[in-house]
N, C-alpha and C positions, 0 to 999 in steps of 0.2 A: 244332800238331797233329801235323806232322812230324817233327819231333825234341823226344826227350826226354832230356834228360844225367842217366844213371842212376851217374856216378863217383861218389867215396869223397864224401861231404857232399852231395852231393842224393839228395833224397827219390823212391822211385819209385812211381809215380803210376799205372803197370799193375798193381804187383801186389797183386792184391785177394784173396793169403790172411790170413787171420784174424789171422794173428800178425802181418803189415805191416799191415795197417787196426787191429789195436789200438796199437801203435806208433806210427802218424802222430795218432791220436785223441790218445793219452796227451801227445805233444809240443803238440799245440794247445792242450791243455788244462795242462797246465806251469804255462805262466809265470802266466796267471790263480790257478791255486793257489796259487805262491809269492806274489806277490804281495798277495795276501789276506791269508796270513797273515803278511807283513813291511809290512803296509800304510804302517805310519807311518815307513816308511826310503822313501817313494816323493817324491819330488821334484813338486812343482805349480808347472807353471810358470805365464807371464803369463798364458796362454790361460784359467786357470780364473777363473772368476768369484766364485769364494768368496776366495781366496787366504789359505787358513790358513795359521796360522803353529805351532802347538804340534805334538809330533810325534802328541798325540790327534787334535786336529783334522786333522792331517794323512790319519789313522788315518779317521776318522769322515767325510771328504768319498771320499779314495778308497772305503773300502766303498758309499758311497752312488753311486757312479758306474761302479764296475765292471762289474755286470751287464750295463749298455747297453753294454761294451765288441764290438764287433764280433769275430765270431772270427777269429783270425790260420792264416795257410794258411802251411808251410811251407815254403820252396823250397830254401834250400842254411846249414846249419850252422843258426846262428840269424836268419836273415833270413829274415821271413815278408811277404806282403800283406795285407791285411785286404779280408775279405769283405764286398761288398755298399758299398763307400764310394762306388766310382766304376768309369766305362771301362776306367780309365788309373789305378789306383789309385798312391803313393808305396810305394816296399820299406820293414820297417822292419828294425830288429835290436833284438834286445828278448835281455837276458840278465838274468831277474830283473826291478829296481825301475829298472835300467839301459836305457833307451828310448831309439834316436834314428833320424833318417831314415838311412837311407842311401840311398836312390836316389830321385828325385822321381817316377821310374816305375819298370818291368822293364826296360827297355833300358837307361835310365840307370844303375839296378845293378851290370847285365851289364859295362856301361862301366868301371865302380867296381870291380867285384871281380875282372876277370879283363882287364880294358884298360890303359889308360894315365890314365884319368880319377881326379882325388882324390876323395874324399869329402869336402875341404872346399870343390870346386867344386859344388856343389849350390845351386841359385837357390833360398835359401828365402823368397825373397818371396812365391815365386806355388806354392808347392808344399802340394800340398791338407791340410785339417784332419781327423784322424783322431778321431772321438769317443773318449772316453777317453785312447787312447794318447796324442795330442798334448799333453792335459793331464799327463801325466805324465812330459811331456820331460824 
């Protein structure tokens, strides 16, 4: 609530002119558009319960599950959180049909993208399920 890092790749989240609120809209809205329509380049992994294989079916399950996809909030380049999943929700980075965790929280991120921590130390045992997104790791 304190600090908010408004440098080159983060989103600034005070300014509420029209031209930044359509802006930040347009980026949440992005990768669901692309997506949609490269649907059958989208990757399903184990987490789906269909596990199509043709790149229609591939095509035909992600449409049928996108909608439910939660909306992603942007914080710095392409790493977003998703709205409404949790307290604590995981960061992701989403480029396209290209989906992966990167931080199992916002601190863990933080850790990730400006500390010393890798991104291949991320506990993904216990790191939460993201409707949609996660199926499309």
């Amino acid at each position: 609530m304190s600090a908010l890092p408004v440098s080159r790749g983060f989103y600034n989240w005070r300014d509420k002119s029209n031209e930044n609120v359509s802006l930040t809209k347009d980026i949440m809205s992005s990768d669901i558009k692309w997506i949609k329509e490269h649907a059958k380049e989208a990757y399903c992994s184990d987490f789906t319960h269909e596990n199509p294989k043709s790149p229609e079916e591939i095509r035909e399950y992600v449409l049928s599950i996108i909608d439910d996809a939660p909306k992603i909030i942007p914080i710095y380049g392409h790493r977003f959180i998703p709205m409404g999943v949790s307290d604590n929700p995981p960061v992701i980075s989403v480029c396209g049909c290209d989906v992966i965790y990167y931080g199992a929280n916002l601190e863990d991120y933080f850790q990730i993208e400006f500390g010393n921590k890798k991104q291949s130390e991320i506990d993904f045992s216990n790191i939460q399920k993201i409707p949609f997104w996660t199926d499309i790791m």
